[in-house]
C-alpha positions as CSV (number, residue, x, y, z in Angstrom):
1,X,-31.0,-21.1,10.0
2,X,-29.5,-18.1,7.7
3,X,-28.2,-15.3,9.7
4,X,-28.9,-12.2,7.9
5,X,-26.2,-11.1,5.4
6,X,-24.0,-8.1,7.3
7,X,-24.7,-4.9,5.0
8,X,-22.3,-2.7,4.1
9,X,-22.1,0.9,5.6
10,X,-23.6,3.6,3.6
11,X,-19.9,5.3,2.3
12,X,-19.5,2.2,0.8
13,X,-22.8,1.5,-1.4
14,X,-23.3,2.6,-4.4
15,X,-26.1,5.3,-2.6
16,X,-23.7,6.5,-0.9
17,X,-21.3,7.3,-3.0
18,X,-23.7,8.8,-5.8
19,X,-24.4,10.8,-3.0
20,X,-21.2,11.8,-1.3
21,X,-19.0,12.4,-5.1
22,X,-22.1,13.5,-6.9
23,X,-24.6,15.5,-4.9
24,X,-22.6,17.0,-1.2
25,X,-19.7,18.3,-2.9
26,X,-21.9,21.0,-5.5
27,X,-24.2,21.8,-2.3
28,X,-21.3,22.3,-0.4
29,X,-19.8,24.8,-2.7
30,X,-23.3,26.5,-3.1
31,X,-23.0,27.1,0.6
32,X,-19.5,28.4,0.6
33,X,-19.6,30.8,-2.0
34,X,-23.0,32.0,-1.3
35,X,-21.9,33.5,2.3
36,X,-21.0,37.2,2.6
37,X,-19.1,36.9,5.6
38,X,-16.3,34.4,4.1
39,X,-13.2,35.7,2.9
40,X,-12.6,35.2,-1.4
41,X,-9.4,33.3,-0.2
42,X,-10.7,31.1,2.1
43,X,-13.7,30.5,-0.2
44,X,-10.7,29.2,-2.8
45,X,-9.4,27.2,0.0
46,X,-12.3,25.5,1.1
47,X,-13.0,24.7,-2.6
48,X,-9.8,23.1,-2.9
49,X,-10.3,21.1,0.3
50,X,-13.7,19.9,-0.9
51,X,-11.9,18.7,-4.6
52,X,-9.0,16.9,-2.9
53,X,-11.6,15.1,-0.5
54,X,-13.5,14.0,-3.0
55,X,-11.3,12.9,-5.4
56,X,-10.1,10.9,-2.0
57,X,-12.8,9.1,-1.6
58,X,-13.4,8.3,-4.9
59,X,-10.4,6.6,-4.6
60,X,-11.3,5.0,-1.3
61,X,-14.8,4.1,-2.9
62,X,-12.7,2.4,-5.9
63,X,-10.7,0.2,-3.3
64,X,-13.9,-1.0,-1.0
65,X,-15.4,-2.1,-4.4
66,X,-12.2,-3.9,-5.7
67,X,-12.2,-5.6,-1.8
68,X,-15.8,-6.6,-1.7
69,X,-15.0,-8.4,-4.8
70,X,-11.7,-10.0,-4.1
71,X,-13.6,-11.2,-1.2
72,X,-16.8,-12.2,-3.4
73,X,-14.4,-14.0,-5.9
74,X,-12.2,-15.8,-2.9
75,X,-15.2,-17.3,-0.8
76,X,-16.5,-18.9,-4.7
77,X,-12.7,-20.1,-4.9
78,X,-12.3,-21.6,-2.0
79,X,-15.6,-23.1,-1.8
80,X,-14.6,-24.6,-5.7
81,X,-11.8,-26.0,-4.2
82,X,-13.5,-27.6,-1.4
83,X,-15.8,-29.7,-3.7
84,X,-12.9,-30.5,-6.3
85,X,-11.0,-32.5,-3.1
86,X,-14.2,-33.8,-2.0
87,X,-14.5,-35.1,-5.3
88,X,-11.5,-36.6,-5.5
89,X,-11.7,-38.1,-2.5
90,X,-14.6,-40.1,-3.3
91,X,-13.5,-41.2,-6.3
92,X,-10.1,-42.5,-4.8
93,X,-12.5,-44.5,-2.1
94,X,-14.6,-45.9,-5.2
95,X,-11.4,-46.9,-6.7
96,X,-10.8,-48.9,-3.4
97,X,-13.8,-50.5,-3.0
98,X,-13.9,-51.9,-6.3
99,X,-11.4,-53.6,-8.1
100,X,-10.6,-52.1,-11.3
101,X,-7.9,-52.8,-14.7
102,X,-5.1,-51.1,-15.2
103,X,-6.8,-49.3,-18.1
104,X,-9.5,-48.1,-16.6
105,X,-7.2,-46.6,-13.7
106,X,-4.9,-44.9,-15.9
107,X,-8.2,-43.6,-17.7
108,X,-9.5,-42.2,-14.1
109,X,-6.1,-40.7,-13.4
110,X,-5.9,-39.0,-16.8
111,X,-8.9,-37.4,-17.0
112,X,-10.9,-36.4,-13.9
113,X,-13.3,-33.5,-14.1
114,X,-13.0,-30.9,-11.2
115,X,-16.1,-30.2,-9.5
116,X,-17.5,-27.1,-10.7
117,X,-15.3,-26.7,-13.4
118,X,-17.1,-26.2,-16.9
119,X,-15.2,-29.3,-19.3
120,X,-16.8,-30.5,-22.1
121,X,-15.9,-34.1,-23.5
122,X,-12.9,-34.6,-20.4
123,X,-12.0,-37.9,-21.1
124,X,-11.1,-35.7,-25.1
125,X,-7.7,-34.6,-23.4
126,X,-5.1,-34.9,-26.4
127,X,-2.7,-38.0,-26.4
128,X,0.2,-35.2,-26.9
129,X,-0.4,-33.9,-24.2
130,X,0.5,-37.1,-22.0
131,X,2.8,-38.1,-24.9
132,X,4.9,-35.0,-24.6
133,X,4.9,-34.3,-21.1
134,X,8.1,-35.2,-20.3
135,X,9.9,-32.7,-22.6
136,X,8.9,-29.9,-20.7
137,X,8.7,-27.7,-23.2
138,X,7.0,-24.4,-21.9
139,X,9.1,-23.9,-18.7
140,X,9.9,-20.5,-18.6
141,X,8.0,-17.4,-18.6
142,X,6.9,-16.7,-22.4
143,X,8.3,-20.3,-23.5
144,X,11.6,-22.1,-23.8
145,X,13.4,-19.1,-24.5
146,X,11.2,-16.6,-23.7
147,X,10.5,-15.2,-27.0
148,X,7.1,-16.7,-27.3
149,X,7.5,-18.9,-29.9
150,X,5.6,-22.4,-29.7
151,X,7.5,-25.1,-31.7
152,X,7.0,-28.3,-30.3
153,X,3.9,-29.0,-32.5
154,X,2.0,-28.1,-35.0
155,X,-1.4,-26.7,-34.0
156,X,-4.5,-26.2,-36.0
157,X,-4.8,-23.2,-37.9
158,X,-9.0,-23.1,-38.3
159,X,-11.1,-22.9,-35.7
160,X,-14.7,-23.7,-35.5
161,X,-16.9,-20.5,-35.9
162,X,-18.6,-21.0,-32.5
163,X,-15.0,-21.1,-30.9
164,X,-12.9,-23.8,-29.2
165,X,-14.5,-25.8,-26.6
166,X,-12.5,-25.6,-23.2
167,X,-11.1,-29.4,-22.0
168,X,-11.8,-27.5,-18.5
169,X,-12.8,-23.6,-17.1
170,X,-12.6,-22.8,-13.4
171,X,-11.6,-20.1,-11.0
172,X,-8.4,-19.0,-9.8
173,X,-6.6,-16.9,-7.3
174,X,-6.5,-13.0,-8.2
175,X,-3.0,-11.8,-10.4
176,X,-1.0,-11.7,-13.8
177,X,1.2,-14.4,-13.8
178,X,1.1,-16.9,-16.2
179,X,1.9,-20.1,-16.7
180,X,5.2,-22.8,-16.7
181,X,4.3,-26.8,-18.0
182,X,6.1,-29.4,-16.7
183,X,5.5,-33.1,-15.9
184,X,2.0,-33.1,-16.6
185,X,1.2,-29.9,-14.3
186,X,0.5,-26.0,-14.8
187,X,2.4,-24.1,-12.4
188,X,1.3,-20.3,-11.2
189,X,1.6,-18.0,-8.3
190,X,-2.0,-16.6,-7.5
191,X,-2.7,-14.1,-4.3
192,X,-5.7,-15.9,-2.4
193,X,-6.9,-14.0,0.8
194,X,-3.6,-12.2,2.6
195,X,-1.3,-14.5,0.8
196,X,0.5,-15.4,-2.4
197,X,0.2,-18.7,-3.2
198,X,2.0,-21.2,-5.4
199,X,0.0,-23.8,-7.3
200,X,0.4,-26.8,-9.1
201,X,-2.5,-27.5,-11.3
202,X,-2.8,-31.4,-13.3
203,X,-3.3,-30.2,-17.1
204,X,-5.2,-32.4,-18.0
205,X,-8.4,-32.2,-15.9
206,X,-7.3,-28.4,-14.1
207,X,-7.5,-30.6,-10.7
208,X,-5.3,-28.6,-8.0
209,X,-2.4,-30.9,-6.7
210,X,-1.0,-28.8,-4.1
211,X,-0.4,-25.5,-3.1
212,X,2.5,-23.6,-0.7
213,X,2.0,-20.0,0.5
214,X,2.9,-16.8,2.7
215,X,1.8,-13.9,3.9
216,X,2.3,-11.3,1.9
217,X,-0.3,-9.2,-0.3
218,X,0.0,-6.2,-2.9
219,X,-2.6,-4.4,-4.2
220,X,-3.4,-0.6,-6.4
221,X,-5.2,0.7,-8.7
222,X,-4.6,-1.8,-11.8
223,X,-4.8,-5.1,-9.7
224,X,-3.8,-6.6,-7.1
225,X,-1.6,-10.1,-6.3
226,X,1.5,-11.5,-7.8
227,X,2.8,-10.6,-11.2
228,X,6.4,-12.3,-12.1
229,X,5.5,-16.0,-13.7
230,X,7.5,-19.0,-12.2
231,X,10.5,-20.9,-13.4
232,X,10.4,-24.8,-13.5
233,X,14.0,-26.0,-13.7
234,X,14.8,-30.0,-12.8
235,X,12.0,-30.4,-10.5
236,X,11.7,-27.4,-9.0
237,X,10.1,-24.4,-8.9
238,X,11.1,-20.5,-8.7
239,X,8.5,-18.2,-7.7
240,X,8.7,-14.4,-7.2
241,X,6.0,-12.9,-4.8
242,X,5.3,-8.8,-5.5
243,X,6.9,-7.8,-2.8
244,X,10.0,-9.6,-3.6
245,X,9.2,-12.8,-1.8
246,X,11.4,-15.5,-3.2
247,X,11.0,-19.3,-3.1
248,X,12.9,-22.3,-4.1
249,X,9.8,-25.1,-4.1
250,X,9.5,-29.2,-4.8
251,X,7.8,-29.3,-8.3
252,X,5.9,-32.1,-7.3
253,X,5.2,-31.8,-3.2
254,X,5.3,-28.0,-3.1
255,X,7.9,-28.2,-0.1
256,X,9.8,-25.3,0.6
257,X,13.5,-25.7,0.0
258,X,14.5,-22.0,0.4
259,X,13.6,-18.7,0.3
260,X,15.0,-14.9,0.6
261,X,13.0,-11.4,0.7
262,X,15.2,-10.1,-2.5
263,X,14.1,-6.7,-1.9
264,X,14.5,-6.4,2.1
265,X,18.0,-7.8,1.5
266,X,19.0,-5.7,-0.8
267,X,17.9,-2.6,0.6
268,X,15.6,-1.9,-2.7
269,X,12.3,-0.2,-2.8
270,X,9.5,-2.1,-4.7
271,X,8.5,-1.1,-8.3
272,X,5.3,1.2,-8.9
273,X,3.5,-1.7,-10.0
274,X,5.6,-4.2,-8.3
275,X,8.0,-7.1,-9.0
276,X,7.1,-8.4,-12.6
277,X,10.6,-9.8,-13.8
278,X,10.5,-13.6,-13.8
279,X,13.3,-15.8,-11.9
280,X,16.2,-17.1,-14.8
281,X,17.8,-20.4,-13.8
282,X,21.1,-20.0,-15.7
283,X,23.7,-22.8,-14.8
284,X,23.7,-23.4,-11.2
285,X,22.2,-20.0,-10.1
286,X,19.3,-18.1,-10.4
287,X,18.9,-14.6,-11.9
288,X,16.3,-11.7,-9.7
289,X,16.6,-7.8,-10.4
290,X,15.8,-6.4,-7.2
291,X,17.0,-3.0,-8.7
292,X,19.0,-2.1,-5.5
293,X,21.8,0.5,-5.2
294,X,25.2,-0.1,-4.4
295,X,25.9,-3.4,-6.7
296,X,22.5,-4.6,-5.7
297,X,20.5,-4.6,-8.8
298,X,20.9,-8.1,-10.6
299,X,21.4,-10.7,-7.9
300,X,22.5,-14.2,-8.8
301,X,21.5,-17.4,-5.7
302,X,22.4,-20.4,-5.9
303,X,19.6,-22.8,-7.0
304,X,19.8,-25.3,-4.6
305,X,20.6,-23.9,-1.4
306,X,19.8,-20.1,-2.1
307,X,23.0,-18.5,-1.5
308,X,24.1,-15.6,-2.3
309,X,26.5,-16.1,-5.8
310,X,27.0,-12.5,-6.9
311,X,25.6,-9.4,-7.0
312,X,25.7,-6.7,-9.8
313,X,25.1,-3.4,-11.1
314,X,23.2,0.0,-9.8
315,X,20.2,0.6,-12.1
316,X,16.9,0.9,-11.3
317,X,14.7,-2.0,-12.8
318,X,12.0,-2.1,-15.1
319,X,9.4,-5.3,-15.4
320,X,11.5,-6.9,-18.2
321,X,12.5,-10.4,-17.5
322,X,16.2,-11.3,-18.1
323,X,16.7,-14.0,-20.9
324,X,19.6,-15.7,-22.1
325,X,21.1,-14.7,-25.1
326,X,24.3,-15.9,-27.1
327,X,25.1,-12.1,-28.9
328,X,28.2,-12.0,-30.9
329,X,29.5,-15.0,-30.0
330,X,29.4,-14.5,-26.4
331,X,26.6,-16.4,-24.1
332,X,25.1,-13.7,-21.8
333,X,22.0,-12.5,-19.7
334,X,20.0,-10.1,-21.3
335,X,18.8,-7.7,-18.8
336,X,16.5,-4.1,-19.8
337,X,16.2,-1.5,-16.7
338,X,14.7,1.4,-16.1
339,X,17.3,3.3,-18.1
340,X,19.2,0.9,-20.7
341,X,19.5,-2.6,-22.0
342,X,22.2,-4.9,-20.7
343,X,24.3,-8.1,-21.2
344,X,25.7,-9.3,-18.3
345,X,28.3,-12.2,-17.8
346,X,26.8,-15.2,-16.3
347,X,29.5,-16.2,-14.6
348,X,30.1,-13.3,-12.6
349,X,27.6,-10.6,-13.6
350,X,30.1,-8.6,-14.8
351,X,29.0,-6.1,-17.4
352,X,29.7,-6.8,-20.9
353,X,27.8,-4.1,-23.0
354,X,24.6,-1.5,-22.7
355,X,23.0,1.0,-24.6
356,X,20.8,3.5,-23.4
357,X,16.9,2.8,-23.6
358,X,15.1,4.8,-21.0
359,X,11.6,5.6,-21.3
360,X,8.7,7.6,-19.4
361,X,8.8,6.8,-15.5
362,X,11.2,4.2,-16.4
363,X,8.9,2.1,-17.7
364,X,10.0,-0.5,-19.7
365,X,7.8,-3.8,-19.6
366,X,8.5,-5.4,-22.7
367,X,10.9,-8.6,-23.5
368,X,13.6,-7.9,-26.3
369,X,13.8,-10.3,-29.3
370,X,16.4,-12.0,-30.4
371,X,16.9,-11.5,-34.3
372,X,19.7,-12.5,-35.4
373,X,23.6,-13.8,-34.0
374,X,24.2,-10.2,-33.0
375,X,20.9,-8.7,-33.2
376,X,18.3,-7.9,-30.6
377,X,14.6,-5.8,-31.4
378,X,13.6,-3.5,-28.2
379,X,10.2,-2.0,-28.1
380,X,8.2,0.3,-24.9
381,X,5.1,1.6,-24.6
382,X,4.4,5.4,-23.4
383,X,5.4,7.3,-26.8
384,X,9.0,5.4,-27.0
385,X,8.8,3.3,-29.8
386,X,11.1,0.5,-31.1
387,X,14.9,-0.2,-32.4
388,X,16.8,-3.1,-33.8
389,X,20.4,-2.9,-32.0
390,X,23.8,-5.1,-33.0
391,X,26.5,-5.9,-30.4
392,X,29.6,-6.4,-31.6
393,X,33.3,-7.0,-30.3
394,X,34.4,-9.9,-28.4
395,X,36.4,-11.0,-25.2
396,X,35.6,-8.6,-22.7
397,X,34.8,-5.9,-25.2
398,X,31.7,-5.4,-27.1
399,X,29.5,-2.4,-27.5
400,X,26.0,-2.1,-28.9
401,X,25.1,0.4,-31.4
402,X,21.8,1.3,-33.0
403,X,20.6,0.1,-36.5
404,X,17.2,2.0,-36.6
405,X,14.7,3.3,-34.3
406,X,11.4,4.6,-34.7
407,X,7.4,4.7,-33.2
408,X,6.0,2.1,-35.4
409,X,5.7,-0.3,-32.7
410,X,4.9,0.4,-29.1
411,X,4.7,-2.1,-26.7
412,X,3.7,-1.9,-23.5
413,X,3.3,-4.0,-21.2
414,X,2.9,-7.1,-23.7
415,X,5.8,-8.3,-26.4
416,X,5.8,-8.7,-29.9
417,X,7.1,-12.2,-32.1
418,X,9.3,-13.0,-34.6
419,X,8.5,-15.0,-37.5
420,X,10.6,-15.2,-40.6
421,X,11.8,-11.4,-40.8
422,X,8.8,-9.9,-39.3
423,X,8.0,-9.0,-36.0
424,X,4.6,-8.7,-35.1
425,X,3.0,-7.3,-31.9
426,X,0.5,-4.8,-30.4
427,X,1.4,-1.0,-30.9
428,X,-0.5,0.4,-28.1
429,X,-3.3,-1.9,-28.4
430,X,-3.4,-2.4,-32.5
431,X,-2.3,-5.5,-34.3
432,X,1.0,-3.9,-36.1
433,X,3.3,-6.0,-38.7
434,X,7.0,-4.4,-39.0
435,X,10.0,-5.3,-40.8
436,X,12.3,-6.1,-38.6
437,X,15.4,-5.3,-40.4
438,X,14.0,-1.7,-41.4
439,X,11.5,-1.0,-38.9
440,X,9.3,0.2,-41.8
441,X,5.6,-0.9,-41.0
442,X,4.0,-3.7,-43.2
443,X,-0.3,-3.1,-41.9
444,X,-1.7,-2.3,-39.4
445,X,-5.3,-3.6,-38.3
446,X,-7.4,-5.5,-35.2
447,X,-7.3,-3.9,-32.1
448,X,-6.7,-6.5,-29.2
449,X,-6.3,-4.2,-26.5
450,X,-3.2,-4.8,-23.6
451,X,-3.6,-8.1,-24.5
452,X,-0.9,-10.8,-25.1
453,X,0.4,-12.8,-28.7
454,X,2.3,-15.9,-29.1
455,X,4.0,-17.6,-32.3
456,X,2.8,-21.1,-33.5
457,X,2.6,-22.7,-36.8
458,X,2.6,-19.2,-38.5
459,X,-0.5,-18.2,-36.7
460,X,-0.2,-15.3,-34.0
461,X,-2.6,-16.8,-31.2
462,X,-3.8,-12.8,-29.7
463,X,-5.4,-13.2,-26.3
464,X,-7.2,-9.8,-25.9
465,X,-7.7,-8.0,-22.3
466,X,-11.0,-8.6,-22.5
467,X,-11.0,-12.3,-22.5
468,X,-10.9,-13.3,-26.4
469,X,-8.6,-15.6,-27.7
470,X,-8.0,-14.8,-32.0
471,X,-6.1,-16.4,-34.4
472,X,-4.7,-14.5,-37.0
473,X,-1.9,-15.2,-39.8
474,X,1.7,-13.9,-39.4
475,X,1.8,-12.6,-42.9
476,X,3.2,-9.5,-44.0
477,X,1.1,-9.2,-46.7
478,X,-2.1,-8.2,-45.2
479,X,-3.8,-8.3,-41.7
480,X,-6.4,-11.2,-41.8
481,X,-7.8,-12.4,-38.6
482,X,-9.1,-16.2,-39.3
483,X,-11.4,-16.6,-35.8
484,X,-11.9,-14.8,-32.8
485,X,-14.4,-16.3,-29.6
486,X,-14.7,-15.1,-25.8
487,X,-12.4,-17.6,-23.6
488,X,-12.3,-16.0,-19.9
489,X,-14.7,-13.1,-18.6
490,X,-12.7,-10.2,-17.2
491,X,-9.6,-7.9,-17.6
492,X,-6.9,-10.5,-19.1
493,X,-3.8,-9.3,-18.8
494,X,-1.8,-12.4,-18.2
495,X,0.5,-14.9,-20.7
496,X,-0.7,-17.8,-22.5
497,X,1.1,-20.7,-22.3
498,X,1.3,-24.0,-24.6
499,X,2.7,-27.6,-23.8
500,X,1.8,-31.1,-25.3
501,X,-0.5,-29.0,-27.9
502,X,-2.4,-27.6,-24.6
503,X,-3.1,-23.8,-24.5
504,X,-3.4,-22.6,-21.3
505,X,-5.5,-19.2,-20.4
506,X,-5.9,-17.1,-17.4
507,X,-6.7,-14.2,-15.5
508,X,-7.2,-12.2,-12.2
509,X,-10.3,-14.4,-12.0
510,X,-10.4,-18.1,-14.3
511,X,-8.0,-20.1,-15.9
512,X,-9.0,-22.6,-19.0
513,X,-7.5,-25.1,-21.2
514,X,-8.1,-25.5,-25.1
515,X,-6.8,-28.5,-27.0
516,X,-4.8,-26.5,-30.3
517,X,-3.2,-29.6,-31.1
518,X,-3.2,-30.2,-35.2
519,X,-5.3,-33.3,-35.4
């Protein structure tokens, strides 16, 4: 017996709110200013009051929509995951009951398809990615050194005209993370319901493995859930919540081995679009930017036990994630704030050298590039632009100085690539080829959108924000775009990742794997 589906209340259909933003607010101004006995000045008033409460409930309206899907999107999740364990339950009872060889278990194990989950050909899953597992190559945010840069294979460099064929496609919790590959697994942090959520995801077949979360929840206008991508360093896992939820977890159990509230503790207000910078495991600690006052803005723990190591610097943050950099001889974190780029000593988080880089709202959102020994390309969105700035000096003096700046390249929330004396990226949106050593622009051509790029085998692979993955060469010669196919529906904001020749996709909504691996 269905019970009849609960139907929403009329200010939050579409009815309603054709009628309450488009029809009440003219008729209530037609009655306002045609009365005689009101007052000029109170007829201004009460315009004003009708404007500001319906742009209110516009925004309201906007909210209840996003919720009703969220909720739509979770109840499909959750009932996905539901037959992907009942799945693979049954097929660990059929394993039981019947004997089987070795080969044909290490087949199963390699290659299960989660219920649900579009996978064509899933027993196809490349041998490198098994074969090259154990490197654990793509473990930070943005790869190894979070320039992305894929190097660990070659990848193909044609793609069929119809588009890759996904090894798997299924949904996902809402946010913008991205991925980490390690041991086999695709790690993420995912808001599902009222909490974030860590996952652990086998790469092969997208089969969940586990999953460790808490309550906390963020949400506006843009999207809601977590945004910072986890760290994977020597079996474990870093993941940063929104809010500034920290936690230390077993790689392969998803036990909880610490945790601290990085913004609570160090009495620093959350970003306008939240906490975005990825935890750095440097050494024995890892590296947050909580942004705090006071010597409270880069905070180093200790990895194991989550203690506090040291504490540095006043600024404001940004969304940047710090890297680390060896810059004029001298190993260091590479931090951008709010107001200025940054190297900082690992050791102690004393500050070695910063040059000024503020931008509109403090926004900056995209990671610097390492060019050369002494060399590092900085690029934000909003009307900023780009530079190329050296550090020089040594000891414990060094000082940065600018070699050229200019508008040619904006990034905003995405980061551009190196590849062999060009950097190439999206300038607001548009596919842009610069110099890197001049900043003088080479083409310009393709719009992608806020989407992503990543380096491999002198391809740029462009993931758009509208769900297209495109190949196109890194040549300064010309733009040429060699293919371009629809990989996820929705807004795509988020990172791809590669490992083993595996790319990894996802959004607010689905995540998919494509074999890239050269053949």
């Amino acid at each position: 017996m269905f019970e009849p589906q609960e139907s929403a209340p009329w200010y939050r259909s579409l009815t309603g709110f054709i009628a309450a933003s488009v029809l009440i607010p003219p008729l209530g101004l037609a009655m306002l200013w045609t009365r005689r006995d009101v007052a000029t000045s109170r007829k201004i008033l009460g315009t004003l009051c009708i404007a500001l409460l319906g742009v209110g409930y516009v925004y309201l309206f906007a909210a209840w929509r996003r919720s009703g899907a969220n909720e739509t999107h979770y109840a499909a999740l959750e009932q996905h995951r539901a037959q992907q364990d009942a799945s693979s339950a049954l097929a660990a009872g059929d394993q039981s009951a019947a004997p089987a060889n070795a080969a044909q278990i290490s087949a199963s194990a390699a290659s299960p398809v989660a219920a649900g989950s579009t996978a064509t050909h899933p027993a196809a899953a490349p041998e490198t990615a098994a074969a090259h597992a154990s490197r654990n190559y793509w473990t930070n945010f943005r790869g190894p050194n979070r320039d992305g840069r894929y190097e660990e294979l070659q990848v193909l460099t044609q793609w069929p005209a119809s588009g890759l064929v996904p090894m798997w496609k299924q949904p996902i919790g809402v946010g913008y993370a991205s991925f980490v590959i390690a041991d086999g697994r695709a790690h993420t942090i995912e808001q599902r319901r009222g909490q974030e959520v860590a996952t652990a995801y086998d790469v092969a077949s997208g089969r969940e493995l586990w999953k460790q979360g808490w309550n906390a929840q963020y949400s506006d206008s843009t999207g809601d859930g977590p945004r910072a991508t986890p760290t994977w360093d020597e079996g474990r896992i870093y993941a940063l919540g929104a809010t500034g939820e920290l936690r230390c977890l077993d790689a392969k159990t998803g036990a909880v081995a610490w945790g601290r509230s990085i913004l609570t503790e160090n009495q620093a207000p959350n970003l306008s679009w939240a906490m975005a910078a990825s935890p750095l495991v440097v050494d024995d600690k890892v590296i947050v930017l909580p942004g705090g006052a006071n010597g409270k803005s880069v905070v180093a723990y200790h990895k194991l036990t989550g203690a506090l190591v040291w504490k540095s610097q006043n600024d404001p943050q940004a969304y940047v994630s710090p890297m680390l950099a060896t810059l004029a001889g001298r190993r260091q974190i590479v931090i951008v704030s709010a107001s200025r780029v940054m190297g900082l000593a690992p050791e102690d988080g004393s500050l070695l050298w910063s040059y000024v880089w503020d931008t509109d709202m403090g926004i900056n959102a995209s990671q610097p590039i390492m060019v050369a020994k002494n060399r590092l390309f900085i690029s934000s969105g909003y009307g900023k632009g780009a530079a190329l700035i050296e550090i020089s000096g040594g000891g414990k003096t060094f000082e940065a100085r600018k070699l050229w700046e200019n508008i040619n390249m904006k990034n905003k929330f995405n980061s551009s690539v190196l590849h062999e004396g060009h950097v190439y990226g999206l300038d607001e949106g548009i596919l842009t080829c610069l110099d890197v050593n001049t900043g003088e622009r080479k083409w310009k051509g393709g719009r992608y959108g806020y989407g992503q790029v990543v380096l491999a085998s002198g391809h740029l692979i462009v993931s758009t924000d509208a769900g297209e993955l495109a190949l196109v060469k890194a040549t300064p010669q010309q733009y040429a775009e060699v293919a371009r196919f629809p990989a996820l529906e929705g807004k795509t904001w988020n990172n791809p990742a590669i490992a083993g020749g595996l790319l990894l996709v996802r959004n607010a909504t689905q995540m998919a794997a494509y074999n890239i691996a050269a053949q």
